[in-house]
mmJSON file of the N, C-alpha and C atoms, coordinates in Angstrom:
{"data_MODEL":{"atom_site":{
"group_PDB":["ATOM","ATOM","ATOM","ATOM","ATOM","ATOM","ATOM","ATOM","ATOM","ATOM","ATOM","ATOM","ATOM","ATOM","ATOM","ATOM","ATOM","ATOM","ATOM","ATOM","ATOM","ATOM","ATOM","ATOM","ATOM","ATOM","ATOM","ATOM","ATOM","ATOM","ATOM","ATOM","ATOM","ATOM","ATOM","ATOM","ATOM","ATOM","ATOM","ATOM","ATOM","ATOM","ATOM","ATOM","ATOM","ATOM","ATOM","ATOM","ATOM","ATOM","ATOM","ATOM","ATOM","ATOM","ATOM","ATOM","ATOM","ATOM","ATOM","ATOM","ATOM","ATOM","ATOM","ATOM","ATOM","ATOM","ATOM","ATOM","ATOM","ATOM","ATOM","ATOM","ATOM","ATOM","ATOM","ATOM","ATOM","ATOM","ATOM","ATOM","ATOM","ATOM","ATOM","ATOM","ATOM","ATOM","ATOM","ATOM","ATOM","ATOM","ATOM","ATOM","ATOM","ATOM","ATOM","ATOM","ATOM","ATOM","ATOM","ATOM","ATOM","ATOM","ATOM","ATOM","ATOM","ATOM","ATOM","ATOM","ATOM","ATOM","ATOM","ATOM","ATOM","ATOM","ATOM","ATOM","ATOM","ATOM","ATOM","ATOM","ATOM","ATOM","ATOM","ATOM","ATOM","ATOM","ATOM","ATOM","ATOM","ATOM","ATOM","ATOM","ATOM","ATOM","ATOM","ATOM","ATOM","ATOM","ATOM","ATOM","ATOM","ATOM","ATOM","ATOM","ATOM","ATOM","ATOM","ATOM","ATOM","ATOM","ATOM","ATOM","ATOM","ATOM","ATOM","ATOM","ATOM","ATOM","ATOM","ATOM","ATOM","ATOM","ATOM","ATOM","ATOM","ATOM","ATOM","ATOM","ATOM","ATOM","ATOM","ATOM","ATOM","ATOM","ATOM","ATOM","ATOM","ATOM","ATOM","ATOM","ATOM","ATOM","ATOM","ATOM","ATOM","ATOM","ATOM","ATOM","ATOM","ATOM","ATOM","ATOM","ATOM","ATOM","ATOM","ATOM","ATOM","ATOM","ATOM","ATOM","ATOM","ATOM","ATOM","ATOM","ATOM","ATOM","ATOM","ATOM","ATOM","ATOM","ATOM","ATOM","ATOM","ATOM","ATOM","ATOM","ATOM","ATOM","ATOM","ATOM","ATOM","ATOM","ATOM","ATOM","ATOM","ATOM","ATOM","ATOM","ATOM","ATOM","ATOM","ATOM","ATOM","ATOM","ATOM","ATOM","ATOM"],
"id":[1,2,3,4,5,6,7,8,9,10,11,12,13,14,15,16,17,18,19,20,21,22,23,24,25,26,27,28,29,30,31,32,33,34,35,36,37,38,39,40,41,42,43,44,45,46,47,48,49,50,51,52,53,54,55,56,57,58,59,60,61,62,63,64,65,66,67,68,69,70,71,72,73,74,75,76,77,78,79,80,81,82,83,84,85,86,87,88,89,90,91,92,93,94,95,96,97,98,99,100,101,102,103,104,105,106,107,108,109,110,111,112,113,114,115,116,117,118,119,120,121,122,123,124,125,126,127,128,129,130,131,132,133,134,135,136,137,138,139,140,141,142,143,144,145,146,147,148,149,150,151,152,153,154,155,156,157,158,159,160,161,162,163,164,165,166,167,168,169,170,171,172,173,174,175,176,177,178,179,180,181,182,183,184,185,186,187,188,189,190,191,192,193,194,195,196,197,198,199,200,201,202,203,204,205,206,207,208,209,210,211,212,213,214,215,216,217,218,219,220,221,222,223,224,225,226,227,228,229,230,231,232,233,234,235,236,237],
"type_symbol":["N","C","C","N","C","C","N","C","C","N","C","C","N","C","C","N","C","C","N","C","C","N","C","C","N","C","C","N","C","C","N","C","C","N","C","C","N","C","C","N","C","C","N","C","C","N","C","C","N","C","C","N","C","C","N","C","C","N","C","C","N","C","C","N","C","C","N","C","C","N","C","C","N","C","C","N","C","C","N","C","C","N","C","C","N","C","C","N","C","C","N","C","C","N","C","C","N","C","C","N","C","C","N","C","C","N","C","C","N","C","C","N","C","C","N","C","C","N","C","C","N","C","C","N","C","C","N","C","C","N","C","C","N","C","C","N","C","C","N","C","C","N","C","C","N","C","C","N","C","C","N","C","C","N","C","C","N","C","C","N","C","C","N","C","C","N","C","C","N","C","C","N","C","C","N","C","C","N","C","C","N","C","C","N","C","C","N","C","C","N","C","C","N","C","C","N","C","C","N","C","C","N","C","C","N","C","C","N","C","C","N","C","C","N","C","C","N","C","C","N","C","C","N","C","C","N","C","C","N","C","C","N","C","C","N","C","C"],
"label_atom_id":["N","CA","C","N","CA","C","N","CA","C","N","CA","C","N","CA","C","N","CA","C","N","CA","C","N","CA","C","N","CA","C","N","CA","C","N","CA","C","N","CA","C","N","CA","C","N","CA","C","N","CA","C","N","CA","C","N","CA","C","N","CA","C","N","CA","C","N","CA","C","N","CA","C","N","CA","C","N","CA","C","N","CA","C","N","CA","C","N","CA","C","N","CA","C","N","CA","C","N","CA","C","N","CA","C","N","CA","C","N","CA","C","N","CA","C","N","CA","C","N","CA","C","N","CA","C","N","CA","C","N","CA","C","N","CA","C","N","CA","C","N","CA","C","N","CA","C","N","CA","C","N","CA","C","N","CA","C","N","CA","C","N","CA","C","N","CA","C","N","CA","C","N","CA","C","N","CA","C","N","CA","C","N","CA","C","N","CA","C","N","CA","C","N","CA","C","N","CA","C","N","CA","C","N","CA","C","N","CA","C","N","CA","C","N","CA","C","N","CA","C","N","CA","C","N","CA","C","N","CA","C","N","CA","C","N","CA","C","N","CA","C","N","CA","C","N","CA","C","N","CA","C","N","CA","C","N","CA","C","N","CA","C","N","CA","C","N","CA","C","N","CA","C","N","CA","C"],
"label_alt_id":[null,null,null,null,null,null,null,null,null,null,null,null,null,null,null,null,null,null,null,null,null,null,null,null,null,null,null,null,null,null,null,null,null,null,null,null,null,null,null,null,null,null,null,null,null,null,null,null,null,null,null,null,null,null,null,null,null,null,null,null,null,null,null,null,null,null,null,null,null,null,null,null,null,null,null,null,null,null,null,null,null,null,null,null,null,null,null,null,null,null,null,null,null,null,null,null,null,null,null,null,null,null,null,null,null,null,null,null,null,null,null,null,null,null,null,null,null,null,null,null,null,null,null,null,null,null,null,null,null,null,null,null,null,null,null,null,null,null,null,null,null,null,null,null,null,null,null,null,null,null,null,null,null,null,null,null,null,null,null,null,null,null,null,null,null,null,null,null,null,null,null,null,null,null,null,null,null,null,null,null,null,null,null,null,null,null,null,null,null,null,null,null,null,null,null,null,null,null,null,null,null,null,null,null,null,null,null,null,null,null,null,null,null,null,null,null,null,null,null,null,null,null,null,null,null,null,null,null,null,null,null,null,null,null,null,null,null],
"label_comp_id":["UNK","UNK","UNK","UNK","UNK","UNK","UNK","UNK","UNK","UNK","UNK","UNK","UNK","UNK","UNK","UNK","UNK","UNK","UNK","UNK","UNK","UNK","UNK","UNK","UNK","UNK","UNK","UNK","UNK","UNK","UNK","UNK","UNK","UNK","UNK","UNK","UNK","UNK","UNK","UNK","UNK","UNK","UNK","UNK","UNK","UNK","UNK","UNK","UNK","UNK","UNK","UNK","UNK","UNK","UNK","UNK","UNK","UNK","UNK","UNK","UNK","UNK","UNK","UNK","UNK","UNK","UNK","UNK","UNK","UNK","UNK","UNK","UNK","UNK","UNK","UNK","UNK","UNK","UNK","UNK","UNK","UNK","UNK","UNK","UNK","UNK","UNK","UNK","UNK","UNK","UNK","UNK","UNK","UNK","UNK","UNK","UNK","UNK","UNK","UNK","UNK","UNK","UNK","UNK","UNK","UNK","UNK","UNK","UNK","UNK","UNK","UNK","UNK","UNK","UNK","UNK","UNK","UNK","UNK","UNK","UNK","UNK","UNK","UNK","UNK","UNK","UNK","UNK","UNK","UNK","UNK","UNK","UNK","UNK","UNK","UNK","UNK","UNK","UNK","UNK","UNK","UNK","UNK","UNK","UNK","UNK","UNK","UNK","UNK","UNK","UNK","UNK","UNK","UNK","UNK","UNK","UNK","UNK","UNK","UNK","UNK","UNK","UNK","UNK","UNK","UNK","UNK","UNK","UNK","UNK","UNK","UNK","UNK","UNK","UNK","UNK","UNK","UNK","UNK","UNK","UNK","UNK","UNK","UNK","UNK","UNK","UNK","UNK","UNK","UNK","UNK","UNK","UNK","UNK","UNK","UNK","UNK","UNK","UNK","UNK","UNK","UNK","UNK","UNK","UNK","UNK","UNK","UNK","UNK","UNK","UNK","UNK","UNK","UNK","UNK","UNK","UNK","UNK","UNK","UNK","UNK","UNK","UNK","UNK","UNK","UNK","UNK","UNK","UNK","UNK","UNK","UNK","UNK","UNK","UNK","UNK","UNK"],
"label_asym_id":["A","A","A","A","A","A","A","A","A","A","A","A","A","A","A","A","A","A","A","A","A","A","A","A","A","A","A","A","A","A","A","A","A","A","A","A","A","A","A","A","A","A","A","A","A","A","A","A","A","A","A","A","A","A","A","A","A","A","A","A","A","A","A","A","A","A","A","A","A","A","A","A","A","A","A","A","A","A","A","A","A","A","A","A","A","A","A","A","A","A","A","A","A","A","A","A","A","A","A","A","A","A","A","A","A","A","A","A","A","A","A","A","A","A","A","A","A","A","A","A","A","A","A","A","A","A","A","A","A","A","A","A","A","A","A","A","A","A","A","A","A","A","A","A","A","A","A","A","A","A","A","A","A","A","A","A","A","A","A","A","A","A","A","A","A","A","A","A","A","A","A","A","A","A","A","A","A","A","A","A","A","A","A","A","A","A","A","A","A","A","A","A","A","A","A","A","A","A","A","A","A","A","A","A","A","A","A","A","A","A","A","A","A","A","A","A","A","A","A","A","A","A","A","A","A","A","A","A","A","A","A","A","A","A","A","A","A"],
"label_entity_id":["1","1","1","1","1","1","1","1","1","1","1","1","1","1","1","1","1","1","1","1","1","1","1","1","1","1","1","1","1","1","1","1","1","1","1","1","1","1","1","1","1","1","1","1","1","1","1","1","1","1","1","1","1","1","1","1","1","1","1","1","1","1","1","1","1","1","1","1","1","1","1","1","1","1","1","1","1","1","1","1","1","1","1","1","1","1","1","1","1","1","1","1","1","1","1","1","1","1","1","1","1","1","1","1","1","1","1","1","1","1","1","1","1","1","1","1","1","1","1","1","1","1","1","1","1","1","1","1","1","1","1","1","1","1","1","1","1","1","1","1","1","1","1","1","1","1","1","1","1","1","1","1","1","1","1","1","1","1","1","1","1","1","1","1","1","1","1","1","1","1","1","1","1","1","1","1","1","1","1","1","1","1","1","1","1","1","1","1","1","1","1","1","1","1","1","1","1","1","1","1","1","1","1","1","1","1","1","1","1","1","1","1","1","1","1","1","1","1","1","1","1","1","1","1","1","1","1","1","1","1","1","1","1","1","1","1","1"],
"label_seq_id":[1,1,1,2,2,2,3,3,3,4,4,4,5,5,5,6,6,6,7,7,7,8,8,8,9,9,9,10,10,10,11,11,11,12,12,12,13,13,13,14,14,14,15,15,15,16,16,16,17,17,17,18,18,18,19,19,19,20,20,20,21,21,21,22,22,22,23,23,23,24,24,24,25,25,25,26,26,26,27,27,27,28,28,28,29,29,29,30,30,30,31,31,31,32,32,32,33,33,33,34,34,34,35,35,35,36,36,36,37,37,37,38,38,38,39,39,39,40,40,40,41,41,41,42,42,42,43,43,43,44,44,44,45,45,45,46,46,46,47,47,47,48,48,48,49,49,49,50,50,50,51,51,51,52,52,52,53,53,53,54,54,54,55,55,55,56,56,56,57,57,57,58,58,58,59,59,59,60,60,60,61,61,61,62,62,62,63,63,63,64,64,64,65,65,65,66,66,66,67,67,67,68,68,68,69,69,69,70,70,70,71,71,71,72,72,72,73,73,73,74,74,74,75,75,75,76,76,76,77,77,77,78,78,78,79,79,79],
"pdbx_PDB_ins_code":[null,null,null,null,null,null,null,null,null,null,null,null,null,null,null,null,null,null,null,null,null,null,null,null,null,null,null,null,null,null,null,null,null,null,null,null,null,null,null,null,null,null,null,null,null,null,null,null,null,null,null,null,null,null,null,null,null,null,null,null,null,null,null,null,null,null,null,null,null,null,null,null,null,null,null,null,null,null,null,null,null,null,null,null,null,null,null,null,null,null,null,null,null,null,null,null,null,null,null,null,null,null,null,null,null,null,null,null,null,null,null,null,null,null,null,null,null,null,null,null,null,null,null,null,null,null,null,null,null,null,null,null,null,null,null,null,null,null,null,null,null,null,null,null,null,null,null,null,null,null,null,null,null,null,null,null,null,null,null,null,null,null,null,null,null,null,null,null,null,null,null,null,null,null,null,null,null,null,null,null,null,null,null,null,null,null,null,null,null,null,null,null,null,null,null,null,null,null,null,null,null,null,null,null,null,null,null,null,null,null,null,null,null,null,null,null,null,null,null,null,null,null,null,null,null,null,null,null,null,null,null,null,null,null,null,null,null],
"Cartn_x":[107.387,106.915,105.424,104.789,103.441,102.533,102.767,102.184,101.421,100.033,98.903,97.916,98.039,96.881,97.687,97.435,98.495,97.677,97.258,96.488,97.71,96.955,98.1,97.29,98.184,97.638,98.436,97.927,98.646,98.946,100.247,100.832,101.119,101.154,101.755,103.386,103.742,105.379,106.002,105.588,105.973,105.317,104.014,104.323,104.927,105.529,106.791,107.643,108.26,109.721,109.471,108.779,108.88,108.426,107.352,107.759,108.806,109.231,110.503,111.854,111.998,113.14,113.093,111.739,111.438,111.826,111.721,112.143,112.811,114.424,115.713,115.769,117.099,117.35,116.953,116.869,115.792,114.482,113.327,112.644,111.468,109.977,109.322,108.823,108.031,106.832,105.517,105.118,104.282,104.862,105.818,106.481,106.621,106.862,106.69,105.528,104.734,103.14,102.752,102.651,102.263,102.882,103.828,104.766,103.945,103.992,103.67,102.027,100.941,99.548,99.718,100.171,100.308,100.834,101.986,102.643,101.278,101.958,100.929,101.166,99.999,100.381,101.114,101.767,102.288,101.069,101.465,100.553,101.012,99.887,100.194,99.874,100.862,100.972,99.536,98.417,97.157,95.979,96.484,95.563,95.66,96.747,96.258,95.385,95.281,94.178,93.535,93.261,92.015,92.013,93.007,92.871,92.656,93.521,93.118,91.806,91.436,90.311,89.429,88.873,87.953,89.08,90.43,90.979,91.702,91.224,91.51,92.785,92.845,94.138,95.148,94.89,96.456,96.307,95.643,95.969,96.677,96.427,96.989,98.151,98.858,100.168,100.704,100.175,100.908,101.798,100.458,100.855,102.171,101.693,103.13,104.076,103.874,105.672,106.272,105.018,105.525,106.528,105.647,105.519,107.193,107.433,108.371,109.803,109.658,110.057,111.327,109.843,110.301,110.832,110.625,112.082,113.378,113.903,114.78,115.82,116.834,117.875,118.965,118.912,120.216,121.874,122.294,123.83,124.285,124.45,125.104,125.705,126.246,126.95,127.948,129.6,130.943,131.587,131.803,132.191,133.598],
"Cartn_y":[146.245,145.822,146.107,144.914,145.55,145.915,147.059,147.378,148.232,148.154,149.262,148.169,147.114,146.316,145.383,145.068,144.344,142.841,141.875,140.845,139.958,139.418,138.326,136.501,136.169,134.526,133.23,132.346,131.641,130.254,130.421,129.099,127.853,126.78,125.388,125.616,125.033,125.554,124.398,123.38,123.062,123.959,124.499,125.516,126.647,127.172,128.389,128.061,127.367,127.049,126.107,125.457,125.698,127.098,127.946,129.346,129.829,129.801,130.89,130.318,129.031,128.338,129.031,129.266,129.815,131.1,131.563,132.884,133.998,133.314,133.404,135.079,135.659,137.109,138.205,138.12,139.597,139.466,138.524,138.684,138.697,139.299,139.088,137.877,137.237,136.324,137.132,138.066,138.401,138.214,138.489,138.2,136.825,136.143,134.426,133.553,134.075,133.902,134.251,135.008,136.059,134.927,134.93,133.61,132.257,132.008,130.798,130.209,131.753,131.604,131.813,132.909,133.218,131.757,131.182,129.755,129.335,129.038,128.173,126.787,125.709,124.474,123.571,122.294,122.102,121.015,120.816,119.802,118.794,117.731,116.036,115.951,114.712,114.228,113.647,113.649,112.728,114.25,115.345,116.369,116.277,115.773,115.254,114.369,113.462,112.347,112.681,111.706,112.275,113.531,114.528,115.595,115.338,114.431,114.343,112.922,112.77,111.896,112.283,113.546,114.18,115.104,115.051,115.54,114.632,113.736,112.775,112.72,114.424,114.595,114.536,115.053,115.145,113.974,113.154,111.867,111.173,110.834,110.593,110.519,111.713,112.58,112.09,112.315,111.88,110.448,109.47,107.956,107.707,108.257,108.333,108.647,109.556,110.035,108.923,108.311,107.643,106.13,106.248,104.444,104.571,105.925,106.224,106.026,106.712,106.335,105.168,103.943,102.981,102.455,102.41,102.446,102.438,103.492,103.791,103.2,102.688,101.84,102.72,102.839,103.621,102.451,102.731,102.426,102.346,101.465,101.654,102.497,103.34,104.396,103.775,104.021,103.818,104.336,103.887,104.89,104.454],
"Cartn_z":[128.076,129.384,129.483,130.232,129.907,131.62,132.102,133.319,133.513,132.104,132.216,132.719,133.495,134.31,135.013,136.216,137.158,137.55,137.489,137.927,138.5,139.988,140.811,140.206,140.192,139.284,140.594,140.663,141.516,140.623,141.356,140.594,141.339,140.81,141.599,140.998,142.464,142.2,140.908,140.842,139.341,138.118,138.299,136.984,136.969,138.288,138.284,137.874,138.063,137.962,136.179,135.555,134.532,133.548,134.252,134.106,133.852,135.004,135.518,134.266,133.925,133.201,131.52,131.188,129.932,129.976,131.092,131.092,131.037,131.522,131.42,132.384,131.518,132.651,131.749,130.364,129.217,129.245,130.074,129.996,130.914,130.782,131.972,132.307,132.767,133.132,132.105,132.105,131.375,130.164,129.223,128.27,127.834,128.587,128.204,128.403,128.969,129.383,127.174,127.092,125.938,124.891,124.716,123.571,123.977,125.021,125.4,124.194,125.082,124.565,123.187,122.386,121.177,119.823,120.852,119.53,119.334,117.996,117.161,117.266,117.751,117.827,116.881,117.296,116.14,115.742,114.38,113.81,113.657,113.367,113.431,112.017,111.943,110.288,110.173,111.297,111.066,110.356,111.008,110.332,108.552,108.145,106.572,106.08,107.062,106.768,105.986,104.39,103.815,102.966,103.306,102.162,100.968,100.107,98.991,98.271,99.095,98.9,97.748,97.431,96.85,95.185,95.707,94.365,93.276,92.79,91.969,91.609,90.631,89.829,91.151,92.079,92.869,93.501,93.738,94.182,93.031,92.365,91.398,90.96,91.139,90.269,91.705,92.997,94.331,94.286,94.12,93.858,92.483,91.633,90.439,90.968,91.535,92.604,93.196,94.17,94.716,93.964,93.181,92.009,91.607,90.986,90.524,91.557,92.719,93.51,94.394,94.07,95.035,93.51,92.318,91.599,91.466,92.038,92.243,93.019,92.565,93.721,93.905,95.002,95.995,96.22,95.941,96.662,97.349,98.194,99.438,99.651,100.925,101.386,101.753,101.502,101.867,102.63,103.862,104.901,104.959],
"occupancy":[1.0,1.0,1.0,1.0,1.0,1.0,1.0,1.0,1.0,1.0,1.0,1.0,1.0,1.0,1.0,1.0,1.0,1.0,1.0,1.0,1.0,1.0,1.0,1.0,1.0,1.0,1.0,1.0,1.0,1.0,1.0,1.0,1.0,1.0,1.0,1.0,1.0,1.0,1.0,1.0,1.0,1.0,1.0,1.0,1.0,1.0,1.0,1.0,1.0,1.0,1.0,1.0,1.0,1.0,1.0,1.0,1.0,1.0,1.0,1.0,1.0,1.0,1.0,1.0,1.0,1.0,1.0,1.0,1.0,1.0,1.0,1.0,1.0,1.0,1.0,1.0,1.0,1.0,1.0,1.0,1.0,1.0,1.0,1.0,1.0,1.0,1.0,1.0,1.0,1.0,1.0,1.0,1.0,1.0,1.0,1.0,1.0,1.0,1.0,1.0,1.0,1.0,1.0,1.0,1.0,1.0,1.0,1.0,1.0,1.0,1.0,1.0,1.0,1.0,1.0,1.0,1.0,1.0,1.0,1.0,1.0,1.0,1.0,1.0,1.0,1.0,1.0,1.0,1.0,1.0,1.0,1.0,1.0,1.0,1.0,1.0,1.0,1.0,1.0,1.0,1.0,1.0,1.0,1.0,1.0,1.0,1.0,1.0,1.0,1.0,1.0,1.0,1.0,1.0,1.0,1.0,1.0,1.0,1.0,1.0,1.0,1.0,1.0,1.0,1.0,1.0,1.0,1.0,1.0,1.0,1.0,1.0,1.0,1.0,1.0,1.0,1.0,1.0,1.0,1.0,1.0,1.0,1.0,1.0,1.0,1.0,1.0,1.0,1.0,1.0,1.0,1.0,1.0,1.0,1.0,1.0,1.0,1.0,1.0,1.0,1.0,1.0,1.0,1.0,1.0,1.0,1.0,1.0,1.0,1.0,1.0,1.0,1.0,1.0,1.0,1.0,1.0,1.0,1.0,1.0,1.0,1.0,1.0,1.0,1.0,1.0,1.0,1.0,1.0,1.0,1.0,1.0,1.0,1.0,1.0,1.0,1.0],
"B_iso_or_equiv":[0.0,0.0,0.0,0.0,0.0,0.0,0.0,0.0,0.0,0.0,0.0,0.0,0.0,0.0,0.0,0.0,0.0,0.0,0.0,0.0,0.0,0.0,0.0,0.0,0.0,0.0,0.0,0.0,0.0,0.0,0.0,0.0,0.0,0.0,0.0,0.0,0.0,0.0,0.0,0.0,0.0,0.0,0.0,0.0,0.0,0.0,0.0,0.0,0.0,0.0,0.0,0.0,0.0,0.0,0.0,0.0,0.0,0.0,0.0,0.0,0.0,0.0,0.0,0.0,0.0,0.0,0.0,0.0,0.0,0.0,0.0,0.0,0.0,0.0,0.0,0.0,0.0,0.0,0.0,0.0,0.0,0.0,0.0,0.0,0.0,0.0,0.0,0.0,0.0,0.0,0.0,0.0,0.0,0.0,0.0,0.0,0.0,0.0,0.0,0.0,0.0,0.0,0.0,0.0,0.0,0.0,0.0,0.0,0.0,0.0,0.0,0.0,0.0,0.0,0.0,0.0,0.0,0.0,0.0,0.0,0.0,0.0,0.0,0.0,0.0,0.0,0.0,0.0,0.0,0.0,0.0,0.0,0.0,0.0,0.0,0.0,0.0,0.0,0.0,0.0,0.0,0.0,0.0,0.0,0.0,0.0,0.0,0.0,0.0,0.0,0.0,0.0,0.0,0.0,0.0,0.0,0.0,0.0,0.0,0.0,0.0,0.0,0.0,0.0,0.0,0.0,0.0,0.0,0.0,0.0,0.0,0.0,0.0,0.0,0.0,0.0,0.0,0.0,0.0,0.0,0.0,0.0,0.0,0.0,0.0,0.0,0.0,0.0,0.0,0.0,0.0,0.0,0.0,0.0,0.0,0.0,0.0,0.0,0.0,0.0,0.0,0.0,0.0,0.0,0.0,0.0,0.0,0.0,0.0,0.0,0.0,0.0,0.0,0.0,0.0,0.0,0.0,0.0,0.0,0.0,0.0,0.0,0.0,0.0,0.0,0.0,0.0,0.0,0.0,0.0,0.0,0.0,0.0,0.0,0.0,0.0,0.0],
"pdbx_formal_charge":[null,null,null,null,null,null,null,null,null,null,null,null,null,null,null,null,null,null,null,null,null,null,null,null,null,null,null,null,null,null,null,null,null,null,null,null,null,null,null,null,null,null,null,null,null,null,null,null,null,null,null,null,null,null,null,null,null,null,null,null,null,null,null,null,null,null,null,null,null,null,null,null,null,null,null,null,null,null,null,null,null,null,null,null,null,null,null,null,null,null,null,null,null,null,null,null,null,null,null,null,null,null,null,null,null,null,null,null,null,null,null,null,null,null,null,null,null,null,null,null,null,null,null,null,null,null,null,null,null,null,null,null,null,null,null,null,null,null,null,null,null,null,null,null,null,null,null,null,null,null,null,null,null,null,null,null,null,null,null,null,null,null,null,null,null,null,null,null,null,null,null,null,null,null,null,null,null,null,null,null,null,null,null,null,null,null,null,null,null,null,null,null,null,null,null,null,null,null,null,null,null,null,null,null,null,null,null,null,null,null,null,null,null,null,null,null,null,null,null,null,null,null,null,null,null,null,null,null,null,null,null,null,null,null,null,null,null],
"auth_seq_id":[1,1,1,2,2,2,3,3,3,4,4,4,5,5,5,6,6,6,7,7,7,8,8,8,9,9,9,10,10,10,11,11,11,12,12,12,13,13,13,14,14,14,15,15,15,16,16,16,17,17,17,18,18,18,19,19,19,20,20,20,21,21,21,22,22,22,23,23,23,24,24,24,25,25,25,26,26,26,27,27,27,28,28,28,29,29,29,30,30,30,31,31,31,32,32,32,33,33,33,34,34,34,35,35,35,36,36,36,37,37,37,38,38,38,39,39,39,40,40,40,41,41,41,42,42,42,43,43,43,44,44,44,45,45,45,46,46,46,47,47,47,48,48,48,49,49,49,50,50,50,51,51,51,52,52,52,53,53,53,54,54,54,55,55,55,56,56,56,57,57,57,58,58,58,59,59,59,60,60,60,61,61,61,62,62,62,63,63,63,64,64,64,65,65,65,66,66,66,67,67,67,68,68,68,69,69,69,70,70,70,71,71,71,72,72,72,73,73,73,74,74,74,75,75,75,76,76,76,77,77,77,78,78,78,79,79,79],
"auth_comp_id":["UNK","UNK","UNK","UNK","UNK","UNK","UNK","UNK","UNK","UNK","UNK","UNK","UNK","UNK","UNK","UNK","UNK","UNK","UNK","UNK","UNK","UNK","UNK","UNK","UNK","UNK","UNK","UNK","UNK","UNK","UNK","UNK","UNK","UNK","UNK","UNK","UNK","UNK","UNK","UNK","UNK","UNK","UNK","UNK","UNK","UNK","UNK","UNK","UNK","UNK","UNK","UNK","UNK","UNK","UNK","UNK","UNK","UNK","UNK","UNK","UNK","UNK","UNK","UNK","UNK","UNK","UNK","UNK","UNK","UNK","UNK","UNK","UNK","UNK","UNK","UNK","UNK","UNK","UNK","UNK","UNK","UNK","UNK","UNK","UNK","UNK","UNK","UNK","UNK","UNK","UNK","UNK","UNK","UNK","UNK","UNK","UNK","UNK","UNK","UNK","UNK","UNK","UNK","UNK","UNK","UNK","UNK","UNK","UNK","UNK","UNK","UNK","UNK","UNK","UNK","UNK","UNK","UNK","UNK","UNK","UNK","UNK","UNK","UNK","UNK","UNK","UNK","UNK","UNK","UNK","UNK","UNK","UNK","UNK","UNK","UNK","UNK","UNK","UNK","UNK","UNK","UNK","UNK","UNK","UNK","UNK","UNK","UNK","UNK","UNK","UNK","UNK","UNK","UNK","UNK","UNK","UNK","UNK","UNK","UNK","UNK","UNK","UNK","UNK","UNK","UNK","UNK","UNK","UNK","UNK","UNK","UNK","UNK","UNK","UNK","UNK","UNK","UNK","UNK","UNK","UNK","UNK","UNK","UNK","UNK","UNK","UNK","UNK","UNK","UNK","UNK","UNK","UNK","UNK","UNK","UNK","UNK","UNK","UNK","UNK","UNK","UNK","UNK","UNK","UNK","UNK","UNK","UNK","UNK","UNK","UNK","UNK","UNK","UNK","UNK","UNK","UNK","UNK","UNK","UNK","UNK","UNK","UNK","UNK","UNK","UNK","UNK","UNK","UNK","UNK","UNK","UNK","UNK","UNK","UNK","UNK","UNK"],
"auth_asym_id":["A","A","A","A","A","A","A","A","A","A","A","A","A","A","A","A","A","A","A","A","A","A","A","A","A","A","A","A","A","A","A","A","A","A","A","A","A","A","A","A","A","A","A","A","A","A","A","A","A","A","A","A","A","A","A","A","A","A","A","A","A","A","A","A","A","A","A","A","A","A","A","A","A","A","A","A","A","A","A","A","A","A","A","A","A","A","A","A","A","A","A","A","A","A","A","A","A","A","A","A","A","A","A","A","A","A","A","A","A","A","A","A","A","A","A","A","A","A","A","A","A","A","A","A","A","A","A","A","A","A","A","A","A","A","A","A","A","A","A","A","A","A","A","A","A","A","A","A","A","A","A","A","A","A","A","A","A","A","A","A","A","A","A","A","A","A","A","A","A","A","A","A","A","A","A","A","A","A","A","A","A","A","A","A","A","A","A","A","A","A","A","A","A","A","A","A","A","A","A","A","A","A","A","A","A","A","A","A","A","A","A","A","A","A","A","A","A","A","A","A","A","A","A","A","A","A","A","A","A","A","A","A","A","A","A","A","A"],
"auth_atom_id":["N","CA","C","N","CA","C","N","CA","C","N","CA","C","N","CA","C","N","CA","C","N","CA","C","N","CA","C","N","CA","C","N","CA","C","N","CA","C","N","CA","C","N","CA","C","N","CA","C","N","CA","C","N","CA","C","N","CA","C","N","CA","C","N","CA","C","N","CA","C","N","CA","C","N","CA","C","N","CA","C","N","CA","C","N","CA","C","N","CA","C","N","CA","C","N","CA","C","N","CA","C","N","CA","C","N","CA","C","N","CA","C","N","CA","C","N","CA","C","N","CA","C","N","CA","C","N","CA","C","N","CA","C","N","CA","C","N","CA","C","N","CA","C","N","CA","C","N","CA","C","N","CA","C","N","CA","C","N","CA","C","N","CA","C","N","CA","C","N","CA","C","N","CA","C","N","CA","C","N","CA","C","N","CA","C","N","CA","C","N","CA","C","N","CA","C","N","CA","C","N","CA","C","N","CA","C","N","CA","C","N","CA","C","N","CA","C","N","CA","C","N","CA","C","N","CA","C","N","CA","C","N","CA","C","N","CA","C","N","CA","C","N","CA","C","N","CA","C","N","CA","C","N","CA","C","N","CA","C","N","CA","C","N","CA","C","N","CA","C","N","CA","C","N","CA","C"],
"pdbx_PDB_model_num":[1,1,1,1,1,1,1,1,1,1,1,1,1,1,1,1,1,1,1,1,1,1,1,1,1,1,1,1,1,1,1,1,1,1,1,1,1,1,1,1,1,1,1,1,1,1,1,1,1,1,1,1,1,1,1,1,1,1,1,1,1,1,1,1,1,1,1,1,1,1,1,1,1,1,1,1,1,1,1,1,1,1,1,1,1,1,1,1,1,1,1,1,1,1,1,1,1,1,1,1,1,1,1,1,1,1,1,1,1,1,1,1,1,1,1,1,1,1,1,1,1,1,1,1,1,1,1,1,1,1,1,1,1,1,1,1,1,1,1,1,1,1,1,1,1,1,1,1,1,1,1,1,1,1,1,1,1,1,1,1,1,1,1,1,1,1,1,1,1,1,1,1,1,1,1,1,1,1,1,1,1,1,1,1,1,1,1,1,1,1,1,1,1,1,1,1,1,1,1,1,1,1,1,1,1,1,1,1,1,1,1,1,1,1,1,1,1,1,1,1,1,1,1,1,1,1,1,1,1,1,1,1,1,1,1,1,1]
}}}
């Protein structure tokens, strides 16, 4: 529990009550405040853009995967 500093914050009652829903009955508002800021965002498949632009060999060995790949014929599934 964390009550070595007390600060009052005001909320719009739509961000309480999605507050309060994260919050459940084990935990505080300061406690889910804390998780909330702390997650790590998630990432977009676009932050790859471009990584391998500059590494030849793994572009490379990437595209073979792929080549290899679309090769491959699957079977229908029999249900």
């Amino acid at each position: 529990m964390h009550t070595s500093m007390v600060k009052v914050i005001s909320l719009s009652e739509e961000a309480y009550e999605k507050l309060k829903s994260k919050k459940g009955d084990n935990k505080s508002f300061s406690d889910v405040v804390i998780e909330l800021v702390d997650k790590k965002p998630k990432k977009s498949i676009m932050d790859l853009f471009g990584v391998l632009k500059d590494d030849k060999e793994s572009l490379k060995a990437f595209e073979d995967v792929i080549n290899e790949r679309k090769k491959i014929k699957l079977r229908p599934a029999k249900f």
